[in-house]
Structures are given as C-alpha cells and as structure tokens.
N, C-alpha and C positions, 0 to 999 in steps of 0.2 A: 449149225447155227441155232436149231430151236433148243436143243440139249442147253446149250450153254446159255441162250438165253433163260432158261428154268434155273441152270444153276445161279446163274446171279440172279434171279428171281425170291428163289430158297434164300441164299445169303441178305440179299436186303433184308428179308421178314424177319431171317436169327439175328442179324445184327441191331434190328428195330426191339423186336423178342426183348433183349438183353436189355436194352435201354430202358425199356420200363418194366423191367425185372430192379435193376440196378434202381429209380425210380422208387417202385415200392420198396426197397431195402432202406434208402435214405430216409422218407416216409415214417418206417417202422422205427430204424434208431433213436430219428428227431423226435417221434411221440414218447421215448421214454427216458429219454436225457432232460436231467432234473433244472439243465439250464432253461430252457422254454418253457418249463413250469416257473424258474424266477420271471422270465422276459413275458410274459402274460399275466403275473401278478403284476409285474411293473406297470401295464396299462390298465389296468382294472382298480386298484385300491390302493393306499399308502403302505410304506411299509411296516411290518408289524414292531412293536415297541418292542416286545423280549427278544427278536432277531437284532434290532438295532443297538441295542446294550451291550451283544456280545461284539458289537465289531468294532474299530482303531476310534481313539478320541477323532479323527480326519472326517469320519462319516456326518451326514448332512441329519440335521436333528427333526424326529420327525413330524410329517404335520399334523396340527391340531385337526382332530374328528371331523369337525363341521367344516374344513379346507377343503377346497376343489383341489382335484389331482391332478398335477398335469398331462398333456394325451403326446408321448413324442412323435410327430408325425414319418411316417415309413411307409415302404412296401414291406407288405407280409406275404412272401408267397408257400406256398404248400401243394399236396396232389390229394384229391380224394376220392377214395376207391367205389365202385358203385355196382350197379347192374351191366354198367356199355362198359366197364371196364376203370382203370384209372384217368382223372382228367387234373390237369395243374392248373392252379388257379395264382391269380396276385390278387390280394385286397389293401387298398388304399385308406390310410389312418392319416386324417388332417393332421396338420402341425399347430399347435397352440394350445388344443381343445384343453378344457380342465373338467373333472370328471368329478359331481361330486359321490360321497356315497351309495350305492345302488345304482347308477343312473345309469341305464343301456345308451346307445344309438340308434337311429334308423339306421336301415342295410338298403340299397341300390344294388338290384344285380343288373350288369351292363354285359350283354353277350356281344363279340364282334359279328362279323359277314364273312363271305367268303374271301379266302388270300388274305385276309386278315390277323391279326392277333389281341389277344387283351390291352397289350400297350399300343396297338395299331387304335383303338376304338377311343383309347383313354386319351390319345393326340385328338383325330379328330373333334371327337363330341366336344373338349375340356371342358368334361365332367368333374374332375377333382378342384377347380378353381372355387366351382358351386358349390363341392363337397365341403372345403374350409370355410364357405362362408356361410352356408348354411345349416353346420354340424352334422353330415350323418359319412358313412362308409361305403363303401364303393368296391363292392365284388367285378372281379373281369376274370371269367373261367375262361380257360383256353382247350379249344378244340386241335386230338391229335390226329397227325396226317394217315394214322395206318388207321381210324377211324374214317376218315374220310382225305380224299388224294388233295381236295383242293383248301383243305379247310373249313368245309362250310360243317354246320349241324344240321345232323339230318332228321331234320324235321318231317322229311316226303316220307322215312320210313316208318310202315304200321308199325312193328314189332323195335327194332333198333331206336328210334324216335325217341320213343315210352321209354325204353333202357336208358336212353340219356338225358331226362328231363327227371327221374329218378334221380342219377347219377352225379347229374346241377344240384339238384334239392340237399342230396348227401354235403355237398361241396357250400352249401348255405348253412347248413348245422355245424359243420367243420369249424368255419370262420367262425360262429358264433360258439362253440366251445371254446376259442383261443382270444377274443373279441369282445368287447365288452358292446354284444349287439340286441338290439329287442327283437326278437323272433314275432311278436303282436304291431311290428311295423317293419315290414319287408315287404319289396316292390321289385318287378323286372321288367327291363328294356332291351331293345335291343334293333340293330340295322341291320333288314336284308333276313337274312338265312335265321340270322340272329334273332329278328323280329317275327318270324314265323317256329322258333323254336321258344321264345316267349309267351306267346298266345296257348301255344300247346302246354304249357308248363301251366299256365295260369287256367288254361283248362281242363288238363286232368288232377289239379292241386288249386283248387280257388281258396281252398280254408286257409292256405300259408302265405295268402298274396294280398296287399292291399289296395294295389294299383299293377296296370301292365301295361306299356309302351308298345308299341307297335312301327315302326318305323321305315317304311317302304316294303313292310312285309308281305306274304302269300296268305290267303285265307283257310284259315284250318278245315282239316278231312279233303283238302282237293286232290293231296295225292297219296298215292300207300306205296310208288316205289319210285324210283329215280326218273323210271321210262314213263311216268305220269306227270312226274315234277314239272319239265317244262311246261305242257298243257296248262299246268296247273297255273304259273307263273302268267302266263298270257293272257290271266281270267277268263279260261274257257272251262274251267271245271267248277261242278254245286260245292258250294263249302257245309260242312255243317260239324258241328262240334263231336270232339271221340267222348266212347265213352269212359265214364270214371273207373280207377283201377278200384279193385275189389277192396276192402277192410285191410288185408291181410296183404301190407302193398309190396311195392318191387324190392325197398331198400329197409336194411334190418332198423327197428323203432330204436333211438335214442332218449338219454331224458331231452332231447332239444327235440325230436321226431313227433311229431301230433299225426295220427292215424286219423283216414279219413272218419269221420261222422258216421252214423247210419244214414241219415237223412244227407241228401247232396247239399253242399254248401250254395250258396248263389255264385253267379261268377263275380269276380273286382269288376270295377268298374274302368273304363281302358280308353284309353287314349290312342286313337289313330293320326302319323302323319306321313302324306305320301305325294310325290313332285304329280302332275299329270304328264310331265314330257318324260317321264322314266320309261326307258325302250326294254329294261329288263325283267322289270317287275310290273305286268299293269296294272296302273291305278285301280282298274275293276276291283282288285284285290281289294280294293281301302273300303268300297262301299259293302263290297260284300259279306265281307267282316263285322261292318259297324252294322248291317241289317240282320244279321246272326246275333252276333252278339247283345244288340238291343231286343229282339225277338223270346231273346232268353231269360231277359230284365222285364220285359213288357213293356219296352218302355216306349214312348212315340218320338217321331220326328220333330225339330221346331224349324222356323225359318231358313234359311239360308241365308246366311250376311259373307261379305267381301272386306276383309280387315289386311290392313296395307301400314307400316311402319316405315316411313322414312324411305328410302330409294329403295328397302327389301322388298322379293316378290310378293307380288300382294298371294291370301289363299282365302280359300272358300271354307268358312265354318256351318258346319250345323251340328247340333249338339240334340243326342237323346233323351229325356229326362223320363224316370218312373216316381211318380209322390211325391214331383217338385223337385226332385235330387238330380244333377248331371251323371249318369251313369255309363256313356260314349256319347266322346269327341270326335269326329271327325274332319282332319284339317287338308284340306287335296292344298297341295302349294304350286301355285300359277308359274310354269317356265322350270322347276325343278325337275333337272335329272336322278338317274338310279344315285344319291348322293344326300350325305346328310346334311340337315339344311341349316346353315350360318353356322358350320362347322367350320376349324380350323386352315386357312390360306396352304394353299403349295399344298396340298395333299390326296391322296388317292380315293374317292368316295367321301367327295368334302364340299361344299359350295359355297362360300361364305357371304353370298348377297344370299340366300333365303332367310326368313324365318329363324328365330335363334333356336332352335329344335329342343337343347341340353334345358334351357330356362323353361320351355314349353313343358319340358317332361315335368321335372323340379316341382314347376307350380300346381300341376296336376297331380303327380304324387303326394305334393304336402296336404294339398286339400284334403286328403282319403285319411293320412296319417291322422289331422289333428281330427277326423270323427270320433 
C-alpha cells in the first residue's frame, strides 16, 4: 500500500507537471500570434487609416482623431510566469467604456481566499458592477493547487510568500502590456489569505501601489511557515513589516517594471475591514495592522465613531491621519463573520446585511488615485 500510494502520488505531480507545461506552451504561442496583437490594438486605439484602405468597401470607416474608442467589454484571461512559478489570471474590461487617445485606466487587483477562485471573489465582492461604473479594470490572479492544496496564497511563507507577491506584480505588468492600464494608479485588495497576501505585496512593493485593502486579513511578519500561520491567525503573534527586496528584485525589469528606489518608498495608504465575530481570522489582526502600519506613516489615532446605514451592521471607524491626510482606516464590522461584508446573497464567504465592503474599497482607493 505505501508503494502504490507513492505511485499515484508521483502520477498526480506528472500529470499536474504537464498541465502547466502545456499552460506555458499556450502562453508562448498566444504571445506570438499576430491576432492578439490586432485584439489589443482593438482596445487601446482606432484603427489605423492605411490598414483600413486596404480592406472590402464593407469595413467600418474609421474614427476621427479626437473620437473616443470604444472599450468591448470581456474577460481577458492569461498565465504569467514569475519567480513562485506560473499563475493564471482573468482581467475584467467594462463594457461601454470609450477610450479617448492615450488614456490608460486604473487597475484593481482583487486576490480571492482560500477554496476560492478569481471568479469565486468576482461573484462575491461584485466588483465588476463598480468597475463599469466607475471606469477602471479589475485583475483576479488565481492561485494554483500544486502551489498551495487548498488554494490559499501563501502569505505565512518567508521565502515562497516573496516568490509570489513577485509573481502577482509580473501578472500586473502582463495586463498592462495587453491593457490599456496606468501603471501610476494601481491598487490591491483582497479577502482572507487574499488580504494578508495584499498587505505583503503592498509592503515589499509600496512604489507600484496606490492604495491596498485589507479584508478580514492576518497581520504581516506573524508567520514564516504554515506551522506559525494558525497562531498567527488567532492574533497571538507581533506583526511587523518584512524587509524590502534588494534593487536587483525577484522578477526580471520590464519597460512596465519600475525597480525599487534606493531610498524606500513610503508605504500606500490602506484600508482595514474586518467582522469582530470572525472565529477564523481574529480581529486582533485588524488592529494590529492598522498600529504597524500607521507607526510607519507616523501617523496618530483619531476618535473612534460607530457608523450604522440602514439595518446593515453597524462598525466601528477610527482612521489614522499623518499632515492632515487619512493614511489607515480601520473599519471592525459589529456581528460580522470570517465573510465579506454586503457581499453577494447565497454565497460561500458572503454576508450581505454588513457593510457594502466592494463600495468601501472603491471609495478609498479612488481617493489616493485622484492625488
């Protein structure tokens, strides 16, 4: 029994093996098939007048210069390759948008939780409703199981962690070489595992972030391996921020790749929200985070107010400010479960009487965007 247990042990991993062998194959052909080069000029600028000349009287005549373009709204999905390895992503392009000449978008990266997936987070949160109405793009990288068994990112890992918050960043230049995205306004979020692989991204990479969400998360440096994670999870470990990766960083420079500074960047400014009755993740995390994180800003505490909408849970704000600026929020939501808050009905890590969570982010992200 243990022999054979090994052999199909060995065959799952070559049969995983091959899948993202085959993965990157696809990858490779798709980057050099000239159709993706039309389907990427399609969402970025008009078509050009001497390609349009040559085609049937039938073709659509093209628009004048100063014309916004239209944006057809899709999933774009892709894989890309990093230091943890390859990760597949889908990125979400509103329907309507018209794009005039030059004009980027903002990027939202939305990482899921554990047992989740990209489109698992994109039901919940619905984040793409916001995304059309409020013009920007919406990255959901997806984590793989031979990466991790249950789906979560691993955040608790010193060394693998770093690999994959790397690996994320690769997977934001990606989109934005295919995307007509602004690299000078990009933000990540995220629930659960999600939201503790956020924080770490947004702290070993503060120069490529404008804002970071934070979402029933762990507070960073509590664990370095799996067998700390829990502890860590309980709020019975010090948080404290890793250090920045060297100049010379994990994933090779792009012209979309900005190398860190000599000088460390400050961190974004971040948004904490987290239930107090979540039995998964404890709250402790929320404060501990926001007193790290403000500590790093300088920044102080203010009051504490109780803000209640309508029959939703009421939650407790106090916000940290350095020079007058809110630099962390932190929002504890009264009666909220391990679940995101005034998320999507009937669904698995969803609550929909808290807190509209997706608008909470939104609003706080855009704030940082239009500085």
């Amino acid at each position: 029994m243990p022999r054979r247990s090994r052999l199909f042990s060995l065959s799952s991993l070559t049969r995983a093996y091959q899948r993202n062998l085959k993965a990157f194959a696809r990858a490779a052909r798709a980057s050099t098939r000239p159709v993706r080069a039309k389907a990427a000029s399609k969402l970025r600028t008009a078509p050009r007048k001497a390609a349009v000349a040559k085609m049937p009287s039938t073709a659509r005549t093209p628009r004048p210069a100063g014309k916004p373009v239209p944006l057809r709204g899709e999933w774009m999905s892709g894989v890309a390759p990093g230091p943890a390895g390859a990760r597949r992503f889908h990125a979400y392009v509103p329907a309507g948008l018209a794009l005039r000449p030059g004009e980027k978008l903002p990027l939202l990266v939305m990482l899921h939780g554990c047992g989740q997936t990209g489109r698992d987070i994109a039901a919940v949160s619905r984040m793409n409703p916001l995304a059309a109405r409020h013009r920007f793009v919406v990255l959901y990288p997806e984590q793989e199981r031979m990466a991790n068994a249950h789906g979560c990112w691993n955040w608790f890992e010193r060394r693998n962690g770093r690999a994959e918050a790397a690996t994320l960043l690769a997977a934001v230049d990606k989109v934005a070489r295919r995307l007509p995205v602004d690299l000078a306004r990009v933000a990540v979020a995220g629930l659960s595992a999600g939201a503790s692989m956020a924080v770490l991204m947004a702290a070993l990479y503060p120069h490529r972030f404008c804002a970071v969400a934070m979402h029933s998360g762990v507070a960073p440096g509590t664990a370095e391996s799996a067998a700390t994670a829990l502890a860590a999870m309980h709020g019975r470990r010090e948080a404290h921020l890793p250090d920045p990766p060297a100049v010379a960083a994990a994933i090779a420079p792009t012209d979309a790749t900005v190398l860190p500074a000599s000088a460390p960047a400050a961190l974004p400014p971040l948004l904490i929200v987290h239930g107090d009755a979540d039995g998964v993740v404890s709250v402790r995390n929320a404060a501990a985070t926001a007193l790290l994180w403000a500590g790093a800003l300088g920044a102080r505490a203010g009051a504490i107010r109780t803000l209640q909408r309508g029959q939703r849970y009421p939650m407790r704000v106090t916000e940290f400010k350095a020079r007058g600026r809110t630099v962390v929020a932190l929002r504890e939501v009264v009666g909220l479960a391990h679940a995101w808050s005034g998320g999507a009905a009937q669904l698995p890590y969803s609550d929909p009487a808290g807190p509209d969570a997706s608008a909470l982010i939104w609003a706080f992200v855009a704030r940082q965007f239009a500085k």
